[in-house]
N, C-alpha and C positions, 0 to 999 in steps of 0.2 A: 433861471437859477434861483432867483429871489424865493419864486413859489416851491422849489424844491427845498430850500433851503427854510423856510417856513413848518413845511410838511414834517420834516427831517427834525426839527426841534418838537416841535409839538410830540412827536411819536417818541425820543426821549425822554420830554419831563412827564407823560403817560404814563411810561416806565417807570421813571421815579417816585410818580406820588404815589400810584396805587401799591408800590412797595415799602413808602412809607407810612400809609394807612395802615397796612398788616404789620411793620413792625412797632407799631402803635399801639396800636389796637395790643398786638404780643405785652408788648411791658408793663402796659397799663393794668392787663387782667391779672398778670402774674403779681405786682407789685401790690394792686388791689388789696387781694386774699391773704397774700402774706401778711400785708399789716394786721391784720385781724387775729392773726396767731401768732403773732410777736409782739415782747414786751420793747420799752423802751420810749425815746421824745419819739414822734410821729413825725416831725420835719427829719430827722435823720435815716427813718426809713425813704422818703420820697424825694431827698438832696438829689441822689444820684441818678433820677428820672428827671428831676427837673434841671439838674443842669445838665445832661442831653438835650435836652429840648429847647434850653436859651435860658436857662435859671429861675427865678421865682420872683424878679423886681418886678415884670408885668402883671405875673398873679397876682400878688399880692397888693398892686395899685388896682386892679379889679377889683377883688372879692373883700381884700383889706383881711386876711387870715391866709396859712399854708395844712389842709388839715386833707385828711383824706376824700371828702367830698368834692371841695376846691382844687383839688390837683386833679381829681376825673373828669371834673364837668369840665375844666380849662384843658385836659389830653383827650377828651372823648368830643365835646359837643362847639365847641368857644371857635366857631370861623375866625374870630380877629386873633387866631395862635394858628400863625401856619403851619406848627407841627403838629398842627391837633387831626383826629382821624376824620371829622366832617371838612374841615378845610381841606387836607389831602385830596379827599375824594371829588369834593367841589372845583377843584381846580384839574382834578384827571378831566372831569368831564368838560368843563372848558374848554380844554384843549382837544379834545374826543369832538366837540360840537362841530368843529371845523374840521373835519376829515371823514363824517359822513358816508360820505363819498367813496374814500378811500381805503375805508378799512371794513370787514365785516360786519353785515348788519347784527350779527349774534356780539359784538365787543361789544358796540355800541349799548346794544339795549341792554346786557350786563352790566356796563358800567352806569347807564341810567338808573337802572334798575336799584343799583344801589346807594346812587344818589338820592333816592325817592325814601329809602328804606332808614340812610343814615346822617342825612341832612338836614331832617327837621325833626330830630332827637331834640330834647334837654332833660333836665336836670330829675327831671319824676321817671326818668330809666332808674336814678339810683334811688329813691323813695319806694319805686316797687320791684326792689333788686333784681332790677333787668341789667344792671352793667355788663355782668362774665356773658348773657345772649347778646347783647349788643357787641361788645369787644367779639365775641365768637364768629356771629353774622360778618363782620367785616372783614377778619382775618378770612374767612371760607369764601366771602367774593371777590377778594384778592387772587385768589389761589384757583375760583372759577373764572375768575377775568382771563390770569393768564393761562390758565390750561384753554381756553377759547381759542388764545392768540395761537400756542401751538398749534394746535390741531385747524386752525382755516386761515391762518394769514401767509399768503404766499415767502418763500425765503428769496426775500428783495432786501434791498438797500432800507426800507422800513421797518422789517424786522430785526433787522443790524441793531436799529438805532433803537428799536426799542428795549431790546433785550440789552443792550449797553448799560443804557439807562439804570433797569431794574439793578442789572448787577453792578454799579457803579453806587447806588443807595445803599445794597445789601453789605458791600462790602464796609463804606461809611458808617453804615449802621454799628457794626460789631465792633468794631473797634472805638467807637465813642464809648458804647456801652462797656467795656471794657476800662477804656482810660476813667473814667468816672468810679468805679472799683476800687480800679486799683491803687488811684489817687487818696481812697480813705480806706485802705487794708490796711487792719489796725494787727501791729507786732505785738501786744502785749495780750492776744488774745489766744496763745498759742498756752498761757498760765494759767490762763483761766476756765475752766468746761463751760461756764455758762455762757461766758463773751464768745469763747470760741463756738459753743453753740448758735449762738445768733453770726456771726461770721460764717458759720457753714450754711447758714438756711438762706441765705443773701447769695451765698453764690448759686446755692439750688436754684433760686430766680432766675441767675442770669443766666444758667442752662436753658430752662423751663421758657424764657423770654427769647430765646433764639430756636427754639422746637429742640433742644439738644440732649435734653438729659438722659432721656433712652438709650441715644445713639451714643454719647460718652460712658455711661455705664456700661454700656457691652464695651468698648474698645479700653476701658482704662479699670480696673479692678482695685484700684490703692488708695480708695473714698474721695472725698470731695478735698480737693488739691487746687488751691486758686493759682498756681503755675501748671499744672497739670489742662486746668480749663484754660487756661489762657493759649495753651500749645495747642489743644482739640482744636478751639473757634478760629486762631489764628493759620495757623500751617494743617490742619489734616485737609489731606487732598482728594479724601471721597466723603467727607461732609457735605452736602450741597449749599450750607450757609456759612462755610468757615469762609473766612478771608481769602485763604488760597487759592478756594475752589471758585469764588465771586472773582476775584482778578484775572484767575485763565479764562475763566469766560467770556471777561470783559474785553480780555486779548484779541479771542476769536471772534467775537462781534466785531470789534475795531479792523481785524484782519479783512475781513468780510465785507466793510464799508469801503478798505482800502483798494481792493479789487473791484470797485464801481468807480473808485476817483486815481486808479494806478500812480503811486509816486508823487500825490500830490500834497499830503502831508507826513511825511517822514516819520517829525517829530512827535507828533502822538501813538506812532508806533514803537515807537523810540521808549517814550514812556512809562507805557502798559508794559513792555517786554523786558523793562528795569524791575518795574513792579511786579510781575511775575518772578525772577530771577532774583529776586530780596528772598522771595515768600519760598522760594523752594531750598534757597542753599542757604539762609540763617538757619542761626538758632534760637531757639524762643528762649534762653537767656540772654541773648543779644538787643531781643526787643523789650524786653520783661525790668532790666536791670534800672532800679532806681537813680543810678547817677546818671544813667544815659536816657532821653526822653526817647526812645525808642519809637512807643507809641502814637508820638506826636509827630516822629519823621514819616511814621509808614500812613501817617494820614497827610499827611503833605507830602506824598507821595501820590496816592488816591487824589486830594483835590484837585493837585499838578496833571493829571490826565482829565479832570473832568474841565476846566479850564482852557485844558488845548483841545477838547473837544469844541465845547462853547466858544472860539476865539475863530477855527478853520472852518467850523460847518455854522455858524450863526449867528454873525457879525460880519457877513460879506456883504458889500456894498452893491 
């Protein structure tokens, strides 16, 4: 049980890093560009990516500055930032290193392969503006890692866990980015064209940063509405990156484990199937509404199921 239970984690946080490479990799190239065609301080375009990612007191005891080079080199290439996309990837393969064995030799070498590719980067990617090919390259071997996984790893108890995983990050993902938004949605920008200009081109990002902006243009026709995005990312139930659609997934994975371990842990079914059943019958004024931290309950929601994951399947004695 021990070595199952080994396997079983590794094959989740696999899931999660190389998901959070791509959604890395996503903000960073979107936020990138942006700053280059927006006016304004340069720390208040990059606040909201950096406190995503654990805020700017390590940056800035590193590099000693928060400017746009320093916050890529520290989100693209800086292993000692584990939400950086070389550290992501460096620790997928870690844990890949030990399952060999177990998983297909086509993961394996994809996820080597781009360890090879994006692990001994630094800082002259953005000297010889290779950032958007580098942020690009990793989002696309994220997305051929796991079109891999589909297509040759058996549907066991492994792919359960790994596809959890991913969509346990995914779902975390958007809503951090989200809370960090919405936390500095400035009301006084609604008087002004130019403020509110730069307040539309921010949310453009955080479409643009989750693959969405296409897919919300075609379903929402009434411009750029930061309650409107918030409803898309949060509840639409055929986005494959909203919230909604990451936690039924994450249901069915968990379902799917549960039928390897029958009736042996309830409660993380229990969880998922609360969290599912927020996302379908709220209303995104319910989560959205400033006196209520909405968004902080439906992420402690989310972590409360990645925690009874971690506690039943990888903490047994």
């Amino acid at each position: 049980m021990l070595l199952l239970s080994r396997l079983a984690e590794n094959l989740f946080w696999i899931g999660r890093y190389v998901e959070r490479a791509e959604n890395t990799a996503r903000l960073l190239n979107v936020n990138y560009y942006a700053t280059l065609e927006m006016t304004g301080r340069m720390r208040e375009h990059w606040a909201p990516l950096l406190e995503l990612t654990g805020g700017e007191g390590r940056l800035r005891e590193k590099y000693g500055r928060v400017d746009a080079r320093s916050v890529s080199a520290w989100l693209a290439f800086d292993q000692g930032n584990p939400a950086s996309i070389a550290s992501s990837v460096l620790r997928a393969r870690e844990n890949a290193r030990g399952l060999r064995d177990r998983i297909p030799s086509e993961m394996w070498e994809a996820l080597n392969r781009t360890y090879l590719n994006v692990c001994f980067q630094n800082e002259g990617v953005i000297d010889s503006d290779g950032l958007f090919e580098f942020c690009a390259s990793a989002r696309d071997a994220s997305q051929f890692f796991f079109g891999i996984a589909f297509a040759t790893l058996p549907r066991d108890e492994g792919w359960s866990f790994l596809r959890a995983g991913q969509m346990l990050e995914r779902g975390d993902n958007v809503i951090r980015v989200l809370q960090t938004h919405y936390r500095v949605l400035d009301g006084q920008a609604q008087g002004d064209p130019a403020q509110r200009a730069v307040q539309d081109q921010r949310w453009v990002s955080v479409l643009k940063g989750a693959s969405a902006y296409e897919a919300y243009r075609k379903r929402v026709h009434s411009g750029i509405d930061p309650a409107r995005i918030g409803e898309f990312l949060l509840l639409d139930e055929y986005f494959p990156r909203s919230v909604r659609y990451s936690a039924e997934n994450l249901h069915d994975a968990l379902t799917q484990i549960d039928r390897w371990h029958p009736g042996a842990h309830p409660e993380i079914l229990r969880l998922s199937r609360w969290l599912v059943a927020r996302l379908q019958f709220t209303g995104v004024e319910d989560i959205l509404e400033r006196e209520d931290p909405g968004l902080d309950e439906l992420l402690g929601d989310i972590n409360r199921v990645g925690a009874a994951i971690n506690a039943a399947y990888f903490q047994q004695e």
